[in-house]
Residue, then its C-alpha position, 0 to 999 in steps of 0.5 A: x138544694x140536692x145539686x146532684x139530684x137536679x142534675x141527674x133528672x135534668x140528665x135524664x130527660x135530654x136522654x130520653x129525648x135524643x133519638x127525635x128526629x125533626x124532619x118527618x118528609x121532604x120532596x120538591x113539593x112538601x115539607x112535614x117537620x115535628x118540632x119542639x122542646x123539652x123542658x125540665x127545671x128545679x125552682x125555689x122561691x122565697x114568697x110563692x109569687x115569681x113561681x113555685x116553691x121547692x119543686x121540679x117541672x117541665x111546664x113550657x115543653x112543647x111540640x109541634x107540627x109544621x107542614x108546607x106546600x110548595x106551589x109554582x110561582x114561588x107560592x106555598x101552603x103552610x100549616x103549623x100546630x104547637x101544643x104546651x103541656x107539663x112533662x113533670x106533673x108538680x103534684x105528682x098525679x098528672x091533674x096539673x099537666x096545663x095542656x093545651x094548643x098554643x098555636x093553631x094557624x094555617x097560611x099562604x105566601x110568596x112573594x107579596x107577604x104571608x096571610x095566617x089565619x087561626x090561632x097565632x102569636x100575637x104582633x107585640x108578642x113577635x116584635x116586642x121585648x128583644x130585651x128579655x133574653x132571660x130563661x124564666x123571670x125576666x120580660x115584666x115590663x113588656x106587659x102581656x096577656x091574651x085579654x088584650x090581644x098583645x100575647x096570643x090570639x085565638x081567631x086571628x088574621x094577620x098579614x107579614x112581610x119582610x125584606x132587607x132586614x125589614x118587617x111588617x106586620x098587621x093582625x085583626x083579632x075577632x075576640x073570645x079571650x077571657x079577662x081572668x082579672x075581673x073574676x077575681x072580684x066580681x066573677x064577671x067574664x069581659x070577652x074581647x069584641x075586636x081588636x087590631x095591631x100594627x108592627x114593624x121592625x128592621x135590623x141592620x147589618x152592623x148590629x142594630x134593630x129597632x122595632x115598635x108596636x101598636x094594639x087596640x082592643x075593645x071589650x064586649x062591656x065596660x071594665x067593672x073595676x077601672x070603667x072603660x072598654x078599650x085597651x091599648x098598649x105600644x112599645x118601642x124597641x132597641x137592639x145592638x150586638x157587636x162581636x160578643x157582647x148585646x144590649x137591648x131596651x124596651x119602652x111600653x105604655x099601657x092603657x088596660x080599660x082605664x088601669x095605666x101602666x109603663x114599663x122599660x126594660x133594659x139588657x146585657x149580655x156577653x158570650x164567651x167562646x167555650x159556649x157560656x153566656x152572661x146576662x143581666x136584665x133590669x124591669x121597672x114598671x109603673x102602675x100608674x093607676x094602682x099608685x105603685x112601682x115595680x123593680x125587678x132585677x134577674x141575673x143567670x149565666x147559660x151554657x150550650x152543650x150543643x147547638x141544641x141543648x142548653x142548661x141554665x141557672x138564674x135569679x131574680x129579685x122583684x120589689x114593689x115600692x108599697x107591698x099590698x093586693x090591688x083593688x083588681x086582685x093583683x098580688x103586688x108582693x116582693x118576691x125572689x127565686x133561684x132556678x136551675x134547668x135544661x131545655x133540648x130543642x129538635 
């Protein structure tokens, strides 16, 4: 690996970014920000799996566009809007870019919540996997995706509240997402019909959180492969911080149509005074239907050049107890991978 030419890219890309400026417009009534990041990183892995092999990207950069209106009676008027695309094209001629609109939403709130409408996280997306505090690779056992409406939504409602240190969140999805996984063999597509979520999470102020969620979606027609039509998945999670030092868990069970899964993810990390952190986070997922097992283990370190720049390097190790490609298609190789990166937040 050619150190000094990551790091001369890397270097180079923050520059370019340094002249942004966040806030667009402020008044009394109305707030216009656009924010984001950018993102740039060399990776390398062993098997192709984790990510890919010998290359740089700027894959995850985003930027967004938030606006709110301040109305009398402590009312408000927001909408935001955050695209992803790929800064640095892997194959060299921009066709891979991966554009697209991550959230898309608008809302009105004041003191009795926030209703949003529209494109938006997803309620386990939100309130699950505090343990995952990994750059790249870790965060496997939190098992997610849009098919099942725990990732993102694309035509959702959702109610949130919070107050001293608690939140609570509910969220209806109307469908349209895609299950990817069946085309694998028969080239059916399975679209969502509805589903709904429920969460709530509270944090302390002596270091602990504590959080769990629910989701239940249904399909417009029986699964092909694993032959039911529902999907459900909760979690329960664990925070604790105390001076430098966090540690989180997370437990899952998933039930996608009929494929049964579990996963625990736990996490350490320790941040010393100059600016550098360590962590370590270990995932473990049983694929209960598909008769296998999943350990990963995923080690990096982090320094904050500025409260808004932070480079990173990390490694990740996943091992399956019985390497093979599953009846739905699902590559169940080992695989590890080494990256090293930048991201600028504005």
């Amino acid at each position: 690996m050619k150190k000094t030419v990551v790091a001369a890219v890397i270097g180079s890309v923050v520059a370019s970014a340094s002249a942004m400026a966040a806030e667009v417009y402020k008044s009394d009534d109305l707030s216009v920000n656009i924010y984001g990041n950018l993102r740039v990183r060399y990776e390398t892995t062993d098997n192709g799996i984790m990510g890919a092999d010998d290359t740089f990207t700027g894959e995850g950069t985003e930027l967004g566009l938030n606006m709110t209106y301040f109305m009398p009676n402590g009312l408000y008027v927001n909408g935001d809007v955050l695209k992803e695309l790929n800064i640095i094209p892997e194959d060299g001629n921009g066709f891979d870019d991966e554009e697209f609109t991550k959230f898309a939403s608008a809302a009105i709130g004041g003191d009795f919540g926030e209703f949003r409408i529209g494109r938006m996280s997803a309620v386990q997306d939100t309130l699950a996997g505090q343990y995952d505090i990994t750059w790249e690779y870790g965060g496997t056992a939190n098992i997610k995706n849009d098919w099942s409406a725990t990732d993102r939504l694309t035509n959702g409602v959702q109610y949130k509240f919070e107050k001293n240190g608690f939140t609570v969140m509910a969220q209806y999805h109307t469908g349209q997402e895609y299950d990817d996984r069946d085309g694998v063999i028969s080239g059916d597509i399975i679209e969502i019909d509805q589903a709904y979520a429920l969460g709530v999470a509270w944090e302390s102020d002596f270091g602990l959180g504590l959080s769990g969620t629910y989701t239940s979606s249904e399909r417009t027609e029986k699964d092909k492969i694993f032959g039911d039509d529902k999907d459900d998945s909760w979690t329960l999670n664990a925070t604790y911080a105390w001076n430098s030092l966090s540690l989180a868990a997370m437990y899952s069970d998933y039930d996608f149509a009929g494929d049964e899964q579990t996963g625990v993810g736990a996490m350490v990390r320790y941040d010393f005074p100059i600016g550098v952190g360590l962590y370590g986070v270990y995932d473990y997922v049983d694929y209960d239907t598909k008769d296998n097992t999943l350990d990963q283990f995923t080690v990096g370190a982090d320094y904050w050049l500025t409260s808004q720049v932070v480079s990173y390097m990390e490694y990740a190790d996943m091992s399956y107890d019985e390497e093979k490609t599953a009846i739905d298609g699902q590559k169940m190789m080992d695989d590890s991978a080494f990256t090293i990166g930048m991201r600028l937040y504005f």
